[in-house]
C-alpha positions as CSV (number, residue, x, y, z in Angstrom):
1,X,-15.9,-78.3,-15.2
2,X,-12.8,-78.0,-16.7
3,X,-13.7,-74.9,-18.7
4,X,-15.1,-73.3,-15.9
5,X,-12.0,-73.6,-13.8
6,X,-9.9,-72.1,-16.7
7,X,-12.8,-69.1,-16.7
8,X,-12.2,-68.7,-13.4
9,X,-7.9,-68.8,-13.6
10,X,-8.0,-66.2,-16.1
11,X,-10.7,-64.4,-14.4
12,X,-8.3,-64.2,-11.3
13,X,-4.5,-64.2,-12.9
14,X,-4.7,-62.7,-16.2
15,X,-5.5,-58.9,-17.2
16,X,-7.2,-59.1,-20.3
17,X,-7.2,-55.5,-22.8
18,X,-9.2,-54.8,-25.8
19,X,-7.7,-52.6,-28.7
20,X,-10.5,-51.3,-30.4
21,X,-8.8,-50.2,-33.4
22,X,-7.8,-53.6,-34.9
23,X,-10.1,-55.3,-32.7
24,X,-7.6,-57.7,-31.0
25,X,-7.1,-58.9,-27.4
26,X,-4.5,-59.0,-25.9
27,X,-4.2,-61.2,-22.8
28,X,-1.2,-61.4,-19.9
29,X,-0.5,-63.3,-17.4
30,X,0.8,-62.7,-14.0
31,X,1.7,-65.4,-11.2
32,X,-0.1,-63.9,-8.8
33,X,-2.2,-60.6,-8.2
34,X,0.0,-57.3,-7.3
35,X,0.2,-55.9,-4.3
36,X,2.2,-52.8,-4.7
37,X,-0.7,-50.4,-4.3
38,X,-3.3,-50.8,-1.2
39,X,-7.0,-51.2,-2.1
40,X,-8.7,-48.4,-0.7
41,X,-12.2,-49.1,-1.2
42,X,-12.0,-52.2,1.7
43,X,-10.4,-52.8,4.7
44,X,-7.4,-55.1,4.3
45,X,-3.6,-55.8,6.2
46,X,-1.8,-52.9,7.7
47,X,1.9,-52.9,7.8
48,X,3.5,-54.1,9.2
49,X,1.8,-57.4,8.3
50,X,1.8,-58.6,4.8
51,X,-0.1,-57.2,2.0
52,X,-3.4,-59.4,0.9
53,X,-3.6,-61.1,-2.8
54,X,-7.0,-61.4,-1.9
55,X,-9.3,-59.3,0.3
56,X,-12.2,-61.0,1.7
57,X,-15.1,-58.7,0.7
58,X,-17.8,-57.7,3.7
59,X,-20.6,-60.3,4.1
60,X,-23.3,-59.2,2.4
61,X,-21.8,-57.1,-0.2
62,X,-22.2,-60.1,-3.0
63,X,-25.7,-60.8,-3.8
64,X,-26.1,-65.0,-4.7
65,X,-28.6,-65.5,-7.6
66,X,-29.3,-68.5,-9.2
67,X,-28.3,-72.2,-7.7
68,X,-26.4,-70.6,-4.9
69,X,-29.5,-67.9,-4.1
70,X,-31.2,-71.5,-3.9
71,X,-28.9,-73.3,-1.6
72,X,-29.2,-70.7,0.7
73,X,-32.7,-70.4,0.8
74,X,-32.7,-74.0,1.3
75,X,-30.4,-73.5,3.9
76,X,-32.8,-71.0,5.4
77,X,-36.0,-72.7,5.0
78,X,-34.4,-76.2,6.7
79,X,-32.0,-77.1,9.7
80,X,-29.9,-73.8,9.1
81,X,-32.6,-71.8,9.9
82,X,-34.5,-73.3,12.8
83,X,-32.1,-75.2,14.2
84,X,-32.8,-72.4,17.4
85,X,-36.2,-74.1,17.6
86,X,-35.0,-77.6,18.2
87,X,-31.9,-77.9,19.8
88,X,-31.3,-78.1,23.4
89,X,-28.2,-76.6,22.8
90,X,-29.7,-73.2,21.7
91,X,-32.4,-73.4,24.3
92,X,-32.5,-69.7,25.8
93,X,-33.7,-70.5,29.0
94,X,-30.5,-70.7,31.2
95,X,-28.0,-70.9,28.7
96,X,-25.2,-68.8,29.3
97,X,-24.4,-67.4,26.1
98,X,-28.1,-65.5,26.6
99,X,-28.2,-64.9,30.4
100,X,-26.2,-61.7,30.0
101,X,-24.1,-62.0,32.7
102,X,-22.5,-65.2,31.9
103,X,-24.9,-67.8,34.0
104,X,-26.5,-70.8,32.9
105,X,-26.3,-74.8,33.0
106,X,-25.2,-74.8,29.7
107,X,-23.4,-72.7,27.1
108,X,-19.5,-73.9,25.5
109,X,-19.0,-74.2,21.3
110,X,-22.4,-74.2,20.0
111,X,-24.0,-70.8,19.9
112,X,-21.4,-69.7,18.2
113,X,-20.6,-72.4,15.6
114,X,-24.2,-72.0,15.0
115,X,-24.5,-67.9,14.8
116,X,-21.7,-67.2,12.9
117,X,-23.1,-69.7,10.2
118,X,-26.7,-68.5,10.6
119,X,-25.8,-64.5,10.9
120,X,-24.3,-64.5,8.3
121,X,-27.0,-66.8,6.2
122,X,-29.1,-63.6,7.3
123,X,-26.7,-60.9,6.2
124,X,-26.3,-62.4,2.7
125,X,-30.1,-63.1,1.7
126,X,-31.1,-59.7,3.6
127,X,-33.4,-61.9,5.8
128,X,-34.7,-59.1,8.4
129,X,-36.4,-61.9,10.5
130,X,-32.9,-63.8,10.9
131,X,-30.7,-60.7,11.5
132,X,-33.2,-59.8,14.0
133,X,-32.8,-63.1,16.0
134,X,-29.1,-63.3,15.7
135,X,-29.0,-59.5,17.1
136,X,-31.0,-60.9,19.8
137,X,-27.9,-63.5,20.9
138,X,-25.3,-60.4,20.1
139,X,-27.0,-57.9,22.7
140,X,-26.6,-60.2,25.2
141,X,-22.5,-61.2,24.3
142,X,-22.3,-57.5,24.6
143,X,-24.6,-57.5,28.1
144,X,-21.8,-60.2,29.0
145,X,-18.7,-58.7,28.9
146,X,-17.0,-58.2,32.3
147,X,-15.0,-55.2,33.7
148,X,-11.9,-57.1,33.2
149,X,-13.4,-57.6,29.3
150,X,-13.6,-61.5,29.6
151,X,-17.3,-62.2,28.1
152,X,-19.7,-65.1,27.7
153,X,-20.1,-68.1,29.5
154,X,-18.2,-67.5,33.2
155,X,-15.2,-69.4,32.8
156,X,-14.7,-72.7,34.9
157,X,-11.4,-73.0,35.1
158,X,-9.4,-76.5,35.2
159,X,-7.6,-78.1,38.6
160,X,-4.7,-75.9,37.2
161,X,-6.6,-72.8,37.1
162,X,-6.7,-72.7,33.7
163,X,-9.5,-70.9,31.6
164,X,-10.6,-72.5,28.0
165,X,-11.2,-69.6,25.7
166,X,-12.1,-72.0,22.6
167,X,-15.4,-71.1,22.2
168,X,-14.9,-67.1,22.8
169,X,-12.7,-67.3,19.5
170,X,-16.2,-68.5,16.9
171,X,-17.6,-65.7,19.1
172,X,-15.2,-63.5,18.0
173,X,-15.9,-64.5,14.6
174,X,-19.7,-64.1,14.9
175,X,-19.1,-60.6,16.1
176,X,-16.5,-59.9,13.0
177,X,-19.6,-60.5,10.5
178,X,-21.8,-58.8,12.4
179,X,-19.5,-55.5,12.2
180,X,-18.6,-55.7,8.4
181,X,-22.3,-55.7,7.7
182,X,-23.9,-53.8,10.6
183,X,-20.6,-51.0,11.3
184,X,-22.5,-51.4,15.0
185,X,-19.7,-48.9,17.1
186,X,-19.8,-51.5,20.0
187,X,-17.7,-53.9,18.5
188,X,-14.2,-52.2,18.0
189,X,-14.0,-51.7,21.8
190,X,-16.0,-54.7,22.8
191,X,-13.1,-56.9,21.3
192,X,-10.2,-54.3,21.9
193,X,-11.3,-54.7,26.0
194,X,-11.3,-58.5,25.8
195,X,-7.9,-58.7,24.0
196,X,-6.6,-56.3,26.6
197,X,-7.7,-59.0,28.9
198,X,-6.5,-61.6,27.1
199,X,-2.7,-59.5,27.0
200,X,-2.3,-59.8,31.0
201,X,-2.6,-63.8,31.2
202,X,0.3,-64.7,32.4
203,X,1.9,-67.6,29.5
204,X,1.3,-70.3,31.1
205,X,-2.2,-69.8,31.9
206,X,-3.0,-69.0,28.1
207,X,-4.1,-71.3,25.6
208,X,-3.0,-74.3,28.1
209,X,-6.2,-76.6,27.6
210,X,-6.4,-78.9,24.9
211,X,-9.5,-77.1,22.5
212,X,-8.0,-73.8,22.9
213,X,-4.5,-74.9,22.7
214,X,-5.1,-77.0,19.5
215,X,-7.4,-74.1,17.7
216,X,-5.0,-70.5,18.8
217,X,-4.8,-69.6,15.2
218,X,-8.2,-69.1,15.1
219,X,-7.8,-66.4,18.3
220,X,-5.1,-65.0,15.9
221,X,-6.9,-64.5,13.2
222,X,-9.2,-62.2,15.1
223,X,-6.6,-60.0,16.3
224,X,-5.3,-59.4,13.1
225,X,-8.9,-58.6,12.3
226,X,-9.1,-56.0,14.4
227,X,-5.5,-54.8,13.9
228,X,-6.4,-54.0,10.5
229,X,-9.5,-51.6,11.8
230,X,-7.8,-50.0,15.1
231,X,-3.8,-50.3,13.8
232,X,-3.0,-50.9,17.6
233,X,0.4,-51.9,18.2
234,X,0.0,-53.6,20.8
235,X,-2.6,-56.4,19.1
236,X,0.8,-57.5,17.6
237,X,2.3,-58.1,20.4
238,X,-0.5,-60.4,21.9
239,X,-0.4,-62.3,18.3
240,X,3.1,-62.7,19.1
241,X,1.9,-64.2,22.7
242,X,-1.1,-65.7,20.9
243,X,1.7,-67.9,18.7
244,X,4.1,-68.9,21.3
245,X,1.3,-70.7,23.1
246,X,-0.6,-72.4,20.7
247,X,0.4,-76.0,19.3
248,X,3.5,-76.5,17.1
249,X,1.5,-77.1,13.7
250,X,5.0,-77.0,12.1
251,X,6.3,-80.1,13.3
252,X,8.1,-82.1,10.2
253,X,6.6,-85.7,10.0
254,X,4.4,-84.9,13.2
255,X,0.9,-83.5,14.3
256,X,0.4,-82.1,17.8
257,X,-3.0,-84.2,17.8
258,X,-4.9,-86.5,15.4
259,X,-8.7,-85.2,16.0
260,X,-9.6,-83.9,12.5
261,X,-11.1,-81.0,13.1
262,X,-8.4,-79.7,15.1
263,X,-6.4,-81.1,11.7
264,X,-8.4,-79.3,9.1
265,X,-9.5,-75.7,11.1
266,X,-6.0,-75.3,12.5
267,X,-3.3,-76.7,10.5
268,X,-3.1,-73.3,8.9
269,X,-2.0,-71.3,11.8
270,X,1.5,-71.2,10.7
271,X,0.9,-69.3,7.6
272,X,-1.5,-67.0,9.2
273,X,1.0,-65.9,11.6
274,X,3.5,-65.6,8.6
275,X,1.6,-62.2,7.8
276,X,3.7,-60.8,10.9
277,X,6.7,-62.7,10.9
278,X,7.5,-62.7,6.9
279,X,9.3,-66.0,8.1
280,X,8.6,-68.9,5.2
């Protein structure tokens, strides 16, 4: 183990140069990878956010072999892969993230959590009958969307009026996967509309309900997503909004809740917004 995590280290931090002539090697070390120069083989931050160390390659473009091919196959072959078959949850008859037009006794975090996982299981082992089926939950997000741009599940708001956009955000992601490995043209503006909705809620109707309001960074992420593809100014502006109304995860000897999930997926909303603000 140990070796293998000094393979990797040098793999990562060190540039390594052969001279041929007296057959030496000649290895240095760098604290962290450059970012000087833009990489223009893959999509990564535009200014004026911060430049990546790292660029998360497009699902699908790495090809798993050996144990990992075999997880994922296993993956595939068990719950993964047919959880659609026995969950309630995932039950198309009136579920509202399949109606198309929003409708349905039930429909909130669980399509999503489950597509994005499952998609991009699909994507990565170039599994035709799974893209197919996730495809088949996609066209009917897309069939969702709303003149306004709001899209799944029709919102019921709380005794304050107040929407809970939670579950829209592992949407979001699901979409984001399905773009990087299909390039389908109707996600750029199927996201830009619903962010343009998302711009004209007033602040105290945003992010006000505890799921959404714990888990904002997550919405954030996505905007900067499709910042980096459109380099529309005003996607800035809503991450700006987008911060200001999420929970304070930078509170000294404090959380803003103690549920761990919220503790593990969204404690790390403060340095994903520091991409913008450049503010350690």
């Amino acid at each position: 183990m140990n070796f293998l995590k000094h393979a990797i280290w040098i793999l990562f931090f060190c540039s390594v140069e052969l001279h041929a002539q007296n057959n030496t090697l000649k290895v240095s070390v760098a604290q962290r990878p450059s970012t000087t120069t833009t990489n223009a083989f893959y999509v990564s931050n535009k200014a004026p956010l911060l430049p990546l160390n790292f660029i998360k390659l497009p699902i699908g473009s790495i090809k798993p072999e050996g144990w990992i091919l075999k997880y994922l196959q296993l993956q595939r072959d068990g719950l993964t892969g047919h959880l659609g078959e026995i969950s309630a949850w995932l039950d198309k008859k009136n579920n509202a993230w399949y109606s198309g037009n929003g409708e349905g006794d039930h429909g909130w975090e669980e399509v999503p959590y489950w597509l994005k996982g499952y998609g991009d299981l699909g994507y990565i082992l170039n599994d035709q009958s799974i893209i197919t089926e996730t495809k088949k939950w996609l066209d009917k997000v897309f069939e969702s969307q709303q003149p306004d741009g709001y899209f799944g599940p029709k919102p019921h708001p709380d005794k304050d009026g107040n929407i809970d956009l939670w579950p829209n955000m592992i949407m979001l992601w699901t979409m984001q996967s399905y773009y990087e490995y299909s390039h389908d043209k109707r996600v750029l503006p199927f996201m830009t509309k619903y962010f343009k909705w998302q711009s004209t809620l007033p602040d105290d109707k945003l992010l006000q309900t505890y799921w959404e309001n714990s888990r904002g960074g997550d919405n954030l992420y996505s905007i900067y997503w499709l910042y980096n593809y459109t380099g529309d100014q005003w996607l800035l502006d809503l991450a700006n909004k987008i911060h200001r109304n999420t929970a304070d995860w930078t509170q000294k000897n404090n959380l803003p809740n103690w549920h761990n999930v919220n503790v593990a997926q969204c404690f790390r909303e403060p340095v994903t917004y520091y991409m913008q603000t450049k503010d350690s």
